[in-house]
N, C-alpha and C positions, 0 to 999 in steps of 0.2 A: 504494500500500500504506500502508496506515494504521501509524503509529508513536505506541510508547507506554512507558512508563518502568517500571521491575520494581516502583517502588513503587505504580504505578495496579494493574499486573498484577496485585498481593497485594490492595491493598484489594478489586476487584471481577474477580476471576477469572471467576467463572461469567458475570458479563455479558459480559467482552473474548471468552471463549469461545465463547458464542453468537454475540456479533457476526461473528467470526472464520466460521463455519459461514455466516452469513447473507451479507454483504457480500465474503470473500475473506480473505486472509493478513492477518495482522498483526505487524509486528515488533515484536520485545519488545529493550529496552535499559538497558542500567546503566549512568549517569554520559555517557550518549550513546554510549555502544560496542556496537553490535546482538550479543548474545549467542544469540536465541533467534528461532523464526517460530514462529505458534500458522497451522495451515493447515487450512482443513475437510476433511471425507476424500472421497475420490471417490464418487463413487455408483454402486452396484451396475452394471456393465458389463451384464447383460439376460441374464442366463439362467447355467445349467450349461454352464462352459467346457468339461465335459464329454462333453455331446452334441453337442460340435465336431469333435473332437478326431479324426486322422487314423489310423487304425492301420497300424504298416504290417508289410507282407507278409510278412514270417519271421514277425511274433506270431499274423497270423491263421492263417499254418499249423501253427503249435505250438499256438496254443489247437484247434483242428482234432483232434490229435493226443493232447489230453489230456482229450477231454471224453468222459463217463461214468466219469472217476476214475480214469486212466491212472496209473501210477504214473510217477513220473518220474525215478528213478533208469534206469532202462532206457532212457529215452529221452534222456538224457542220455550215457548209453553206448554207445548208438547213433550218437548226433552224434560223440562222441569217435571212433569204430572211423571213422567215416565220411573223416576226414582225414588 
C-alpha cells in the first residue's frame, strides 16, 4: 500500500485519487500517524441483486391474497381472529 503525507494529499488530491482507483488503497498520514485510506470503490457486483432474491413462502401467499386490490385491513383481521 502506497503511503503518502496530508500535505502531498492537498497539493494533488485528484491525482492521489485516481491513483488510488487505478493501482489500490492509499494511506494518507500527518506527521507519520496514518489518519486516513483513500480506497477505490468496488465494482458493480453484475446485475439487480434483485432478480436474486428469494421470496419466501408466507409473502408469496399474502401477495396471492392481495392481488387485484384486496384491501388489507381485512386480511389482517383475519390473521388476527386466526390465532
Amino acid at each position: 500500500m502506497k503511503t503518502i503525507s496530508l500535505r502531498e494529499l492537498h497539493a494533488k488530491t485528484g491525482s492521489w485519487v485516481r491513483k488510488a482507483a487505478r493501482l489500490g488503497a492509499v494511506l494518507v498520514t500527518d506527521r507519520g500517524t496514518p489518519i486516513a485510506r483513500i480506497e477505490p470503490v468496488a465494482r458493480d457486483s453484475g446485475g439487480n441483486p434483485f432478480l436474486k432474491r428469494r421470496i419466501l413462502p408466507e409473502f408469496a401467499a399474502l401477495k396471492g391474497r392481495l392481488a387485484g386490490g384486496s384491501d388489507s385491513t381485512s386480511i389482517v383481521a383475519a390473521d388476527r381472529d386466526r390465532d
